[in-house]
C-alpha positions in Angstrom: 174.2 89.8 -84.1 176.6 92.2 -84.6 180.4 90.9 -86.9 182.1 91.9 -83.4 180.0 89.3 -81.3 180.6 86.8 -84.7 184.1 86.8 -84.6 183.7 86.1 -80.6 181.7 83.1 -81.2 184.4 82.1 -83.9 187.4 82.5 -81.5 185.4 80.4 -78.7 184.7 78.0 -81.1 188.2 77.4 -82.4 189.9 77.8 -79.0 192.0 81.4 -79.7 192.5 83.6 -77.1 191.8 87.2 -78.3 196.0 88.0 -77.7 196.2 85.0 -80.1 194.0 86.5 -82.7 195.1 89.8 -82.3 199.1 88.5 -82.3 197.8 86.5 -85.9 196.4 90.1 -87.2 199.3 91.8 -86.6 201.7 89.4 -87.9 199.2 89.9 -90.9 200.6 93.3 -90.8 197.3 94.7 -92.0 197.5 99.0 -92.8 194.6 101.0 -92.1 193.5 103.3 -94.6 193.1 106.5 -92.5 196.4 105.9 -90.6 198.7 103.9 -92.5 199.8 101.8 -89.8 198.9 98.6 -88.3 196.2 98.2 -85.8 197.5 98.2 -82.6 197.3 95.2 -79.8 194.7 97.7 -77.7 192.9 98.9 -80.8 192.3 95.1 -82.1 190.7 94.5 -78.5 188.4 97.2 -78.7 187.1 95.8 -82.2 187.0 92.3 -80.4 184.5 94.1 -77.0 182.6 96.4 -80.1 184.0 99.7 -78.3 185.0 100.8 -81.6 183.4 99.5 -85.0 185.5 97.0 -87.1 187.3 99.0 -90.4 186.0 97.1 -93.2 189.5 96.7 -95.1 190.0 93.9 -91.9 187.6 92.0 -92.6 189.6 90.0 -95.5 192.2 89.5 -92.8 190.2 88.5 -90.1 188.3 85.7 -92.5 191.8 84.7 -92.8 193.1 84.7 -89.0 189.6 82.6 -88.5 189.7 80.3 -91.4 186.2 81.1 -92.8 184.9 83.0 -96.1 184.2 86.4 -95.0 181.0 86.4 -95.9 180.0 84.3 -92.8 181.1 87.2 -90.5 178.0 88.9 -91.9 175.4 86.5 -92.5 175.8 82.8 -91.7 172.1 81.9 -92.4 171.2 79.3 -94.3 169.6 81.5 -96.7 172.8 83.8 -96.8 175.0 80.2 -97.0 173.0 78.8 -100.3 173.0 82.3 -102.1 176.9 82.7 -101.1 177.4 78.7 -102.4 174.9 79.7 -105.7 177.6 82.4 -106.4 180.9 81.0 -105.9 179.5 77.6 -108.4 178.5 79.8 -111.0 182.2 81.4 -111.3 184.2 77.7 -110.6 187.5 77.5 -112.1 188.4 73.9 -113.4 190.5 73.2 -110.3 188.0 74.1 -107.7 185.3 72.5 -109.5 187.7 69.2 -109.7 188.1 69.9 -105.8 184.4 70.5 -105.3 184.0 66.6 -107.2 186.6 65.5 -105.0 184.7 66.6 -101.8 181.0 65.6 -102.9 181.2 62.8 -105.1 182.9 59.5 -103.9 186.0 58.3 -105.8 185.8 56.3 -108.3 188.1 53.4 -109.1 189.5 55.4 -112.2 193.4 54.9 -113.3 195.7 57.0 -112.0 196.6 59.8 -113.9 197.9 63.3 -112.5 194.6 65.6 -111.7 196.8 68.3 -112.8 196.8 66.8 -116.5 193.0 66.8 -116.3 193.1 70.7 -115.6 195.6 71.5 -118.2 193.4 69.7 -120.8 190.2 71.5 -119.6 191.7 74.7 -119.9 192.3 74.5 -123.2 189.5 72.9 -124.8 187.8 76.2 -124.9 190.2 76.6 -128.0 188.6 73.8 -129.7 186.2 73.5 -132.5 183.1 72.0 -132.1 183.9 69.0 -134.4 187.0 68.2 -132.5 184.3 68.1 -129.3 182.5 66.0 -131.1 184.9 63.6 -131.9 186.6 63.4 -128.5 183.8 63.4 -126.7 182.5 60.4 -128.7 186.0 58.5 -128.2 186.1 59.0 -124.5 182.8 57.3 -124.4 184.1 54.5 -126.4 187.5 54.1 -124.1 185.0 54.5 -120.6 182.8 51.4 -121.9 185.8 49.4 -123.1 187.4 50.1 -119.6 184.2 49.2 -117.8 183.7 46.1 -120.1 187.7 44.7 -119.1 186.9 45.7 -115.3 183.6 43.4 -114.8 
């Protein structure tokens, strides 16, 4: 399937008209590389009915009128999904692995402190020495049993 015929399926699917998308690219105000200047209203059509191929520096912008990672204008497969997924948990900043935990795992009845406390912390126990680790990693354990004991 060719990324034209994609981002087709994806309009239908979200119910945008193809003046919609095209009025959500330009607003983007996207400049080509060979031209400078925005993509016209007639030019975006022509990508949308494959009369002329899609410039590849849209394709960031399109993912974005769409709402979808670009990659699944190429290949949505689920092949092409797990290798995509493999690559974007290997590089997981603290944040988006806290919102991956948030989205998979079920919430826990833990107190209520700020997540962005949790990040801050995270961040910056790269700068510690392994005994530190140790140590607080030993302690939390202590304070986790001790909270579990006082919940039962």
């Amino acid at each position: 399937m060719e990324v034209f015929e994609k981002i087709n399926l994806y309009l239908k699917d979200r119910k945008i008209s193809k003046k919609e998308f095209a009025e959500r690219l330009i607003q983007l105000e996207v400049k080509l590389k060979n031209t400078g200047s925005i993509p016209s209203e007639n030019t975006i059509y022509a990508y949308l009915n494959g009369r002329i191929g899609i410039k590849i520096e849209l394709i960031p912008y399109i993912a974005e009128v769409l709402n979808i990672p670009e990659q699944l204008l190429f290949d949505d497969s689920p092949r092409a999904r797990k290798t995509f997924l493999k690559y974007i948990l290997d590089s997981l900043s603290s944040e988006e692995k806290a919102l991956m935990r948030s989205r998979v795992c079920e919430e826990k009845n833990t107190p209520s402190v700020p997540k962005d406390r949790y990040y801050k912390i995270q961040d910056l126990l790269v700068y510690a020495p392994e005994m530190f680790l140790s140590e607080l990693e030993m302690t939390l354990k202590e304070y986790k049993d001790l909270t579990l004991k006082f919940r039962k």
